[in-house]
TILOMAR-970173 format. One line per 3 residues: their letters; for each residue x, y, z of N, C-alpha, C. Coordinates in nm, 3 decimals, m for minus. Each point is the difference from the previous one (the first is absolute). Example, Ala and Ser with C-alpha at 12.3 -4.5 7.8 and 13.67 -1.06 7.14 Angstrom:
// TILOMAR-970173
as	1.319,m0.569,0.780,m0.089,0.119,0.000,0.090,0.120,0.000 ~ m0.035,0.105,m0.072,0.082,0.119,0.006,m0.077,0.109,0.073 $
This chain:
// TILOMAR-970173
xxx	3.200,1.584,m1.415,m0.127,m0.071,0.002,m0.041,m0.023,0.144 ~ m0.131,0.004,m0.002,m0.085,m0.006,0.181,m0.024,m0.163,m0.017 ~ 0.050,m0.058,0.073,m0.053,m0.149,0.022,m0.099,0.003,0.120 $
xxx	m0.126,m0.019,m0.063,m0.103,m0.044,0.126,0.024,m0.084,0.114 ~ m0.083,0.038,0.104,0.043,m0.078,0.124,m0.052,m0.142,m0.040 ~ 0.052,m0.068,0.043,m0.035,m0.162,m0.030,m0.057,m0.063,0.142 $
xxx	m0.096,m0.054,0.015,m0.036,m0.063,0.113,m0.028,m0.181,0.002 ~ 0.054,m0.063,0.069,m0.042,m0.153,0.002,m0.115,m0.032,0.057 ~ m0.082,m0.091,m0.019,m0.112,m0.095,0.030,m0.042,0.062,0.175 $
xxx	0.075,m0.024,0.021,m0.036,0.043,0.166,0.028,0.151,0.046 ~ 0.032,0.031,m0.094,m0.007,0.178,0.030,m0.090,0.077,m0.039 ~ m0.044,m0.081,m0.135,m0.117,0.036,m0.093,m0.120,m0.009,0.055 $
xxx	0.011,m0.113,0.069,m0.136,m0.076,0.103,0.009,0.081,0.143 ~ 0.026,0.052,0.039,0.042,0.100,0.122,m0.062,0.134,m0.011 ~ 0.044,0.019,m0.124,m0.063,0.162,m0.068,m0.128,m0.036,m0.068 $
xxx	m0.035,m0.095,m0.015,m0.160,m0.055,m0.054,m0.086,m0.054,0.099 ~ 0.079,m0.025,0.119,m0.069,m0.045,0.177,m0.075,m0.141,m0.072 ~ 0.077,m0.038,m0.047,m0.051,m0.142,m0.060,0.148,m0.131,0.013 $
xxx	m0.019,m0.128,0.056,0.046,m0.102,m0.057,0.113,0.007,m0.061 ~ 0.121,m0.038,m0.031,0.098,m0.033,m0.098,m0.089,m0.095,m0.123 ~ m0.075,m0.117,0.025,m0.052,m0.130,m0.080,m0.096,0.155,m0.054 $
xxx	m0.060,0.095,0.006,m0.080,0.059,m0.010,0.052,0.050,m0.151 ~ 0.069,0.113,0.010,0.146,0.075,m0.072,m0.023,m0.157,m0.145 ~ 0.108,m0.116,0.032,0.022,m0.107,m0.074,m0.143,m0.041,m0.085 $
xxx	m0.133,0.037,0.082,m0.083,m0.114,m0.105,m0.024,0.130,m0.097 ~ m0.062,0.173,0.070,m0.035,0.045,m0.110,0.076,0.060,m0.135 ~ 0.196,m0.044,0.036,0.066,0.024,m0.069,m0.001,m0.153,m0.166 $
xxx	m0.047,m0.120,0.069,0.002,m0.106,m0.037,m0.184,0.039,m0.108 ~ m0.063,0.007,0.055,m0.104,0.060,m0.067,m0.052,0.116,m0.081 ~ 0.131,0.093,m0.041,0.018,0.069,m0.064,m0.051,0.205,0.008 $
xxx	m0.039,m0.053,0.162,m0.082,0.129,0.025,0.116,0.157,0.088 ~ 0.110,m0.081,0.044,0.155,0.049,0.038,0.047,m0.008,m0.104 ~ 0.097,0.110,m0.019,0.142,0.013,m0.090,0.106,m0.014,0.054 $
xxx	0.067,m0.038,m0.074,0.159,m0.030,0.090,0.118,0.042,m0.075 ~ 0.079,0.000,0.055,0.153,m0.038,m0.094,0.092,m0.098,0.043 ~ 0.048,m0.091,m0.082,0.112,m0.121,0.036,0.122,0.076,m0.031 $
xxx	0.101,m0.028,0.114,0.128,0.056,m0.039,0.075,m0.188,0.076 ~ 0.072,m0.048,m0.150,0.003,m0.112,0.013,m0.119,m0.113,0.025 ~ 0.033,m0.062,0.142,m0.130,m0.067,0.030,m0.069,0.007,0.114 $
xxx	0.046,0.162,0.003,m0.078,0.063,0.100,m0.098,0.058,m0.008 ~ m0.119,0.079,0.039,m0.100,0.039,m0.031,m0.045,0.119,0.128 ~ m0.014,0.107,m0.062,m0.012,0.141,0.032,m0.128,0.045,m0.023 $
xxx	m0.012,0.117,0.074,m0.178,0.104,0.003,0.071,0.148,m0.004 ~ m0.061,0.034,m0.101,0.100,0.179,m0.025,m0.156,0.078,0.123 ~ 0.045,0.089,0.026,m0.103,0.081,0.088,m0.154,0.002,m0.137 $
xxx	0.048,0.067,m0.148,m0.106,0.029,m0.049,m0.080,m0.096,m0.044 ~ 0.066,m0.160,m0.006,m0.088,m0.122,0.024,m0.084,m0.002,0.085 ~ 0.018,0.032,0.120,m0.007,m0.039,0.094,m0.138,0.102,0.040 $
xxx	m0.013,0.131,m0.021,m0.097,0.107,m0.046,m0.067,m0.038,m0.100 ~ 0.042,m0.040,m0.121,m0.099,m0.047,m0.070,m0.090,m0.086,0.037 ~ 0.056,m0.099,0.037,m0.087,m0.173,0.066,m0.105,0.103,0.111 $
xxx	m0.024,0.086,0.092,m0.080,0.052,0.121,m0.083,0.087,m0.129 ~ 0.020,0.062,m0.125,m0.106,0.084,m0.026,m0.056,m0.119,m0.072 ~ m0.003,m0.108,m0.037,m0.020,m0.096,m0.080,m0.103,m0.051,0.116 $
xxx	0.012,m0.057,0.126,m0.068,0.000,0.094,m0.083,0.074,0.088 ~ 0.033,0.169,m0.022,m0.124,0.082,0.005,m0.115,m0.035,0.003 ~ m0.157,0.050,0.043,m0.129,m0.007,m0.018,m0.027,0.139,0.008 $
xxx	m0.078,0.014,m0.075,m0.056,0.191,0.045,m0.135,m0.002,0.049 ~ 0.008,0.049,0.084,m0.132,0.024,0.112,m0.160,0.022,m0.108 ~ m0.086,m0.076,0.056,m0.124,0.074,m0.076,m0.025,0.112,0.005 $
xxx	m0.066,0.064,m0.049,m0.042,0.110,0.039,m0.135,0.037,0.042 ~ m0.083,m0.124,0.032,m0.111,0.030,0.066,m0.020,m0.176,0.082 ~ m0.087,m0.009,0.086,0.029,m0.117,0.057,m0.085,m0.119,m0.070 $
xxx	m0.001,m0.114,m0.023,m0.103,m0.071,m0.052,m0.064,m0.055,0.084 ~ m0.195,0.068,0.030,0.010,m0.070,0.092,m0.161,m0.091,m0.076 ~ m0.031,m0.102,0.040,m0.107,m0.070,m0.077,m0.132,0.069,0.046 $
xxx	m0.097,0.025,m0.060,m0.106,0.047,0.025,m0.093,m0.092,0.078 ~ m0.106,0.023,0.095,m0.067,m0.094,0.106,m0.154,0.022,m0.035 ~ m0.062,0.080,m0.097,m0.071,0.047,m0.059,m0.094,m0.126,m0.085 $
């Protein structure tokens, strides 16, 4: 069996260029996945990819601009 890399709060937040408290609230708010091993608490890489396409925006594709007309 492949055991995923496991990353802690501040490693997670390092590779997200965000905060540790950052990592903690959106895991606390349900928008991070995690895993507890004991009463510890882990970020697998594909959490961790998931949560950034989850935060994605996709570009418009034309600009909005207001008419002056």
């Amino acid at each position: 069996m492949n055991a995923p890399e496991l990353y802690d709060e501040r490693q997670a937040a390092f590779l997200l260029h965000v905060k540790p408290c950052t990592v903690r609230n959106e895991r606390v708010r349900g928008k991070l996945g995690y895993v507890c091993i004991g009463r510890r608490v882990f970020y697998t890489g594909d959490q961790i990819g998931a949560y950034l396409r989850q935060q994605s925006v996709d570009a418009c594709a034309e600009e909005a601009t207001p008419s002056l007309s």
